[in-house]
C-alpha positions as CSV (number, residue, x, y, z in Angstrom):
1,X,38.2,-6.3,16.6
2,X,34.4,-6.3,15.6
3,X,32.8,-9.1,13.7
4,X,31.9,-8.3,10.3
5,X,28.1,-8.5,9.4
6,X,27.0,-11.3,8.1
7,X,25.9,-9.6,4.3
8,X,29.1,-7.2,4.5
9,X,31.3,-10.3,4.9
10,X,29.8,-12.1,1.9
11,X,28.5,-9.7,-0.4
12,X,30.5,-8.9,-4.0
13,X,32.1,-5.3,-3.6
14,X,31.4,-4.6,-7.8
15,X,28.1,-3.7,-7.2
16,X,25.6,-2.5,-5.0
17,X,22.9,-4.8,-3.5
18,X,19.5,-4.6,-4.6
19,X,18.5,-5.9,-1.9
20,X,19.6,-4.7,1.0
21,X,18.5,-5.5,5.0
22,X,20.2,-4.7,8.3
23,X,19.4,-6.0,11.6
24,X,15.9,-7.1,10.9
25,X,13.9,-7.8,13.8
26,X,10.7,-8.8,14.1
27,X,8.2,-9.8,16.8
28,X,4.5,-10.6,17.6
29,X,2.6,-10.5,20.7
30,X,1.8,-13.3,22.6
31,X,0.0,-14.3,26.0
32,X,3.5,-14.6,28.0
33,X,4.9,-11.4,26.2
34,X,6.5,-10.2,23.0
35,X,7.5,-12.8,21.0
36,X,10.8,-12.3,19.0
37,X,11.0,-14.4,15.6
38,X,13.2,-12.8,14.2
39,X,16.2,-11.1,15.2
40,X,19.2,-8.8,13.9
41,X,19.1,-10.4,10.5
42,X,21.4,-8.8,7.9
43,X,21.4,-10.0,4.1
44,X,22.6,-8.3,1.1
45,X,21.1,-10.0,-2.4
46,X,22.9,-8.6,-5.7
47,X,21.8,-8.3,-9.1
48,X,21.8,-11.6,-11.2
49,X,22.6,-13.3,-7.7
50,X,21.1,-16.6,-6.1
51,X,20.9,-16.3,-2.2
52,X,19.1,-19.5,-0.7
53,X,18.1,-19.0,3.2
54,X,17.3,-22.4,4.6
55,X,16.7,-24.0,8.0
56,X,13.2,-25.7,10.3
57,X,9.8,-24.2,10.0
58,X,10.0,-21.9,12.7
59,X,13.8,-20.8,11.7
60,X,12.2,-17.4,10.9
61,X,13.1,-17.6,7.2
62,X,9.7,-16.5,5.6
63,X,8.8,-13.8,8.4
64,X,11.7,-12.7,7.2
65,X,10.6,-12.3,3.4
66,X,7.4,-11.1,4.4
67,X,8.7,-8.1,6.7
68,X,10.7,-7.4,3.4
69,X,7.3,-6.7,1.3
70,X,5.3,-5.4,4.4
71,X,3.3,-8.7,4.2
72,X,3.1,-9.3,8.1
73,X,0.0,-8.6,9.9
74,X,-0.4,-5.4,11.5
75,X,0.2,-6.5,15.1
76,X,4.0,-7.9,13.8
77,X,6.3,-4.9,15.2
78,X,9.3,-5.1,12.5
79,X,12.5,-3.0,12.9
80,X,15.8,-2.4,11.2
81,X,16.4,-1.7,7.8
82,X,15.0,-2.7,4.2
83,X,16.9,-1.2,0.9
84,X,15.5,-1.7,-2.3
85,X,17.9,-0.1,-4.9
86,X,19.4,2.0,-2.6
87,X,15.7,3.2,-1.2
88,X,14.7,2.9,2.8
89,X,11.4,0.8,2.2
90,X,10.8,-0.3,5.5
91,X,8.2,1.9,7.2
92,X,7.1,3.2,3.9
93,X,3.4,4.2,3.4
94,X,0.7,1.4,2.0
95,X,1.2,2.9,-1.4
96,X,4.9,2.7,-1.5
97,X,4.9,-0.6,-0.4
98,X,2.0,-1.3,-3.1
99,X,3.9,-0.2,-6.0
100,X,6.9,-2.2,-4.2
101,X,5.2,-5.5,-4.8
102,X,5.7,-7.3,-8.1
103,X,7.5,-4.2,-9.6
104,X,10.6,-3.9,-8.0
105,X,10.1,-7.4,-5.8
106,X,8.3,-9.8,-7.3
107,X,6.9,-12.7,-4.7
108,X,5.9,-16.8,-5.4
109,X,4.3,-17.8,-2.8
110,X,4.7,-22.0,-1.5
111,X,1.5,-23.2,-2.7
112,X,-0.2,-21.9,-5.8
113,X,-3.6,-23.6,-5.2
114,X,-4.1,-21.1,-2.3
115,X,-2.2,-18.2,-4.3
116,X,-4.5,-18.6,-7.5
117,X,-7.8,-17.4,-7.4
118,X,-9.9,-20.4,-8.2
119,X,-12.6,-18.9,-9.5
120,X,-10.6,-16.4,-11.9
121,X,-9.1,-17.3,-15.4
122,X,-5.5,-17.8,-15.2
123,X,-4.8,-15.2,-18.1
124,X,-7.2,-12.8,-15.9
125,X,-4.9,-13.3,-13.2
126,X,-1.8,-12.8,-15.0
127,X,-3.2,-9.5,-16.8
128,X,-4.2,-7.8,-13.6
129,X,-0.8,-6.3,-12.9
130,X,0.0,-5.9,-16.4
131,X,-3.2,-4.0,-16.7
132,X,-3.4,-2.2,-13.8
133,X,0.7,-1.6,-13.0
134,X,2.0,-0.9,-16.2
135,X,-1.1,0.4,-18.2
136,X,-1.4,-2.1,-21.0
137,X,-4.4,-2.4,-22.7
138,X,-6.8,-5.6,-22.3
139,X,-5.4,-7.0,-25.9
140,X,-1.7,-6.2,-25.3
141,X,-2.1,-7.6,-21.7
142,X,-3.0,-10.8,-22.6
143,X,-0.7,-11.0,-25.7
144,X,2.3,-10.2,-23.0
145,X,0.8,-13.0,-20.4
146,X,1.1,-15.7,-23.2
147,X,4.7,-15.1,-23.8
148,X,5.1,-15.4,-20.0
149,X,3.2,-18.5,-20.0
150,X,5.8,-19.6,-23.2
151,X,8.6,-18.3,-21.1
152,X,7.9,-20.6,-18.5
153,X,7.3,-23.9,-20.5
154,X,3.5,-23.9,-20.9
155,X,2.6,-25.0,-23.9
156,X,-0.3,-23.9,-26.3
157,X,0.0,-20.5,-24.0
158,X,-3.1,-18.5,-25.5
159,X,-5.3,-21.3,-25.0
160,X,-4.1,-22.7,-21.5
161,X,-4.8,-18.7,-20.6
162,X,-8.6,-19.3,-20.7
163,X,-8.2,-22.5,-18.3
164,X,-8.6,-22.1,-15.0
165,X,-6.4,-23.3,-11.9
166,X,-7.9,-26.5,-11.1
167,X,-7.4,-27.7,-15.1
168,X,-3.7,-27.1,-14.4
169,X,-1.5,-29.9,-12.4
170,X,0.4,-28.8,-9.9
171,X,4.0,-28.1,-11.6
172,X,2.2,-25.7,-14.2
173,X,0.4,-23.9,-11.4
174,X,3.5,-23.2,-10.0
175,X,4.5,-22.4,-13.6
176,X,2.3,-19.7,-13.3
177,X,3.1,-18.4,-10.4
178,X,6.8,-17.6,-11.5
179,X,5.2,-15.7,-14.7
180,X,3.0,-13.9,-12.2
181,X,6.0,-13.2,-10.3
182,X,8.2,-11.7,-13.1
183,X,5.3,-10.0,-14.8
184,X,6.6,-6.8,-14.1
185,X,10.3,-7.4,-14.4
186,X,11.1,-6.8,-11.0
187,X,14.9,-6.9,-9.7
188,X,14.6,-9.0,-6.8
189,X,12.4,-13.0,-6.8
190,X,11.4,-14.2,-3.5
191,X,10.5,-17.6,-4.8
192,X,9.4,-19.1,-0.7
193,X,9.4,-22.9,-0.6
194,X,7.8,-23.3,-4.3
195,X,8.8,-26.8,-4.8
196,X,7.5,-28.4,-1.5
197,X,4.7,-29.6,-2.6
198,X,5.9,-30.8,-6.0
199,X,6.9,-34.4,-6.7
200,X,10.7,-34.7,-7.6
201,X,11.1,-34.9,-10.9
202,X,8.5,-31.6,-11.0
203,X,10.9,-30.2,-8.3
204,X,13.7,-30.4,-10.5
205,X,11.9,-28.9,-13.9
206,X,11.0,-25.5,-11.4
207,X,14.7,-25.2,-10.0
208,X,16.2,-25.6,-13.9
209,X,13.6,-23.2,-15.2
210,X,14.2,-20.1,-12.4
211,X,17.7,-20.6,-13.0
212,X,17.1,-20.3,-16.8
213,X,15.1,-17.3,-16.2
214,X,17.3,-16.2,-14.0
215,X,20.4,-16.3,-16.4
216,X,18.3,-14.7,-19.1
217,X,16.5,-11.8,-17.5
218,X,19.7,-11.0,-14.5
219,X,16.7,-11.3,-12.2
220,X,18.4,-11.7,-8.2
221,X,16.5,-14.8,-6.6
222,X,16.2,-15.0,-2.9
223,X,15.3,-19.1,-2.7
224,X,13.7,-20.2,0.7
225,X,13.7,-23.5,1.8
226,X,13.8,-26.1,4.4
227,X,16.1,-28.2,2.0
228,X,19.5,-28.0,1.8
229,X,19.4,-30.5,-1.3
230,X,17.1,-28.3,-3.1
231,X,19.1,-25.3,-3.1
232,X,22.7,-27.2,-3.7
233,X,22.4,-26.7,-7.6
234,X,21.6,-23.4,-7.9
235,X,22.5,-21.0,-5.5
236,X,25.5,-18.7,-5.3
237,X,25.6,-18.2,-1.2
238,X,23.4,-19.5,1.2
239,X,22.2,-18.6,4.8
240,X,21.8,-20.8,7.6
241,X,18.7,-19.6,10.3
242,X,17.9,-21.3,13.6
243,X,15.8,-19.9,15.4
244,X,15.4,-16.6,14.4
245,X,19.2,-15.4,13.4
246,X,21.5,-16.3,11.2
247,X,23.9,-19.1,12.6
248,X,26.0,-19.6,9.0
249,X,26.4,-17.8,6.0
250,X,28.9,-19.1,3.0
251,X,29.4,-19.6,-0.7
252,X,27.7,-22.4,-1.6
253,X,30.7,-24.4,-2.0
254,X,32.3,-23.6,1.0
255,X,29.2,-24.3,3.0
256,X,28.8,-27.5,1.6
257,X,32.7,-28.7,1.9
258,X,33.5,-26.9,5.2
259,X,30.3,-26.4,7.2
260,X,31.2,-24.6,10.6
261,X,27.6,-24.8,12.6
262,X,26.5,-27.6,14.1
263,X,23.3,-27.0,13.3
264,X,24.4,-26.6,9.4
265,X,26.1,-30.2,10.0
266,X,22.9,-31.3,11.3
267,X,20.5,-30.2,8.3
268,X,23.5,-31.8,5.6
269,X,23.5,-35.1,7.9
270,X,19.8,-35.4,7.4
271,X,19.8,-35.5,3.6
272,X,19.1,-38.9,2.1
273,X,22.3,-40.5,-0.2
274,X,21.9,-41.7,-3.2
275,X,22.5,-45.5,-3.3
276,X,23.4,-45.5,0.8
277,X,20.5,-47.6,2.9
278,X,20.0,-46.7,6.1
279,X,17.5,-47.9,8.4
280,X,16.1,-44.3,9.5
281,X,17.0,-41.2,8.2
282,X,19.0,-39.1,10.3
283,X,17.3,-36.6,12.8
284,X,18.4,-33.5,14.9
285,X,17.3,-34.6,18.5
286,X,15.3,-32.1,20.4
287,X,13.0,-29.1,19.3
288,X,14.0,-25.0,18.7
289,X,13.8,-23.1,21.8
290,X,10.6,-21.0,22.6
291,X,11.5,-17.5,21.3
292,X,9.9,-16.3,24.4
293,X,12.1,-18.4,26.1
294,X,15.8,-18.6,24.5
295,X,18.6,-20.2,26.7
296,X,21.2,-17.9,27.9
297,X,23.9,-19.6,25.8
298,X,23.9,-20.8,22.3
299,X,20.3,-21.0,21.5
300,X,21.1,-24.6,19.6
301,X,23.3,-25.1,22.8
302,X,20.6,-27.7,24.2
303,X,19.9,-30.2,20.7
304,X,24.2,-29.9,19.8
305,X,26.3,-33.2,20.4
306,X,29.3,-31.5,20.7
307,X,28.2,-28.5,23.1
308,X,30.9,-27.2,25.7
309,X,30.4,-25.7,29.1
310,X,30.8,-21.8,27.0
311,X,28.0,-22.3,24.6
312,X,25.5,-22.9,27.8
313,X,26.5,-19.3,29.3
314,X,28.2,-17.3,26.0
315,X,25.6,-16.4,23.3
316,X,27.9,-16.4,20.7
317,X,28.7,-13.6,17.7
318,X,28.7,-13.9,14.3
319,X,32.6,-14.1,13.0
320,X,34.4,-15.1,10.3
321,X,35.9,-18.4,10.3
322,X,36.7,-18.3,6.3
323,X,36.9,-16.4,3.2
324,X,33.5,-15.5,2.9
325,X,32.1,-17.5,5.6
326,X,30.7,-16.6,9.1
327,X,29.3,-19.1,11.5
328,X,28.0,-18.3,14.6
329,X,29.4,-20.7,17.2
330,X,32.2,-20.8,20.0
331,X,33.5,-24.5,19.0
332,X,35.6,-25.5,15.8
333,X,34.0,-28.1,13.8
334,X,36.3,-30.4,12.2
335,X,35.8,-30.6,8.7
């Protein structure tokens, strides 16, 4: 019997994805060859739905966003498949993938001080695709950027639209970046690592206020992020990637209770307890392969304390080891 795919497995049957993506691969060049960062990755994202993808820099999570909105660099060679409402988008022209952005996939990028423009107003920056993408005049433009700014919890919103980014701390900038990024009611939010930089109790004002915006507009969010604490509170699913593929994929629940990867295990053994001391925080020993230079096996195989002689020669599949829930591993992990 073949193993489901990791979004078929998971994703709700009422309703078709609006988001869509079959084995995406992608790969850049690199003195010792072609390098692959990513590879056969398959997500469904629904409407109204919170899909989190989270593991290391270097897991491939963000390539992967960026190969979604044609973002990469023109030496990337990405294959597979990208639906957007039912529409093959991958491959498409410069200006498909231009009406694409912010319309029907709306992006915030992880730091806004490098997303802004710091020489331009923010209200000039929040008009321009209002302007330019849906044809509002200057006045209405600006009247619809200040309810944006009010609907993400900026106060005194036609005022703070004359300011400009460096007059803004760095919660509200990323305030702004979320209006930027539903400007144009698009059905899909890549929101990629926006709280990184924040402080915590900032963190926690930008996760309550997606969600908000979320459960008010039906908006899908795909969250990315290195933190599986972040994501805990407000996503519906959530996809584990190591190393270029997806190594777990669960309801966030399940994931949580029952996590089948090692690697997963890892990331959840690393978070800090409230009220435990420890002397160090808990580390996964060991670094992610070389993508141009994978073990045979299990590519965590090498960094996994309970590896077995078949993980160093079996790459394993992706198969369901719950309702719901894939993992990608040989081994049963005791709960």
């Amino acid at each position: 019997m073949t193993a489901p795919s990791a979004a078929s497995a998971t994703a709700p049957s009422s309703s078709a994805p609006v988001l869509s993506v079959r084995d995406l691969r992608v790969s850049f060049s690199s003195r010792r060859g072609r390098a692959p960062v990513v590879t056969g990755v398959d997500l469904d994202v629904h409407a109204g739905e919170t899909l989190a993808i989270v593991g290391e820099s270097g897991s491939g999570k963000s390539v992967s966003m960026l190969a979604v909105l044609g973002l990469l660099p023109s030496h990337a060679v990405v294959e597979g498949s990208v639906e957007v409402d039912g529409e093959q988008v991958l491959g498409a022209g410069p200006e498909r993938m231009r009406a694409l952005r912010g319309r029907e996939v709306g992006m915030v990028f992880q730091d806004p001080m490098t997303s802004l423009n710091p020489v331009l107003t923010i209200g000039r920056q929040v008009t321009e695709g209002l302007e330019e993408r849906l044809g509002l005049s200057r006045r209405a433009a600006r009247d619809r950027a200040a309810e944006l700014l009010a609907l993400v919890g900026i106060r005194d919103p036609q005022a703070r639209l004359d300011n400009y980014p460096h007059q803004f701390s760095g919660g509200m900038r990323q305030r702004v970046m979320i209006a930027i990024g539903l400007s144009l009611d698009p059905a899909v939010l890549i929101a990629d690592e926006p709280t990184t930089a924040l402080d915590v109790t900032t963190q926690a004002q930008i996760l309550d206020l997606v969600q908000d915006l979320q459960d008010r507009l039906g908006t899908a969010v795909v969250w990315v992020s290195h933190d599986l604490g972040v994501v805990a509170g407000i996503a519906d699913r959530v996809v584990v990637m190591y190393s270029g593929e997806i190594v777990e994929q669960a309801p966030v629940d399940a994931l949580y209770a029952t996590p089948q990867h090692p690697y997963t295990r890892g990331l959840l053994g690393a978070l800090p307890v409230l009220g435990e001391r420890r002397a160090e925080l808990a580390t996964i020993a060991g670094l992610p392969p070389d993508p141009v230079a994978r073990p045979s096996g299990c590519w965590f195989a090498p960094r996994c304390p309970i590896r077995a002689q078949a993980c160093v020669t079996a790459h394993p599949p992706l198969r369901e080891v719950g309702p719901g829930h894939l993992a990608r591993t040989l081994c049963e992990v005791a709960p």
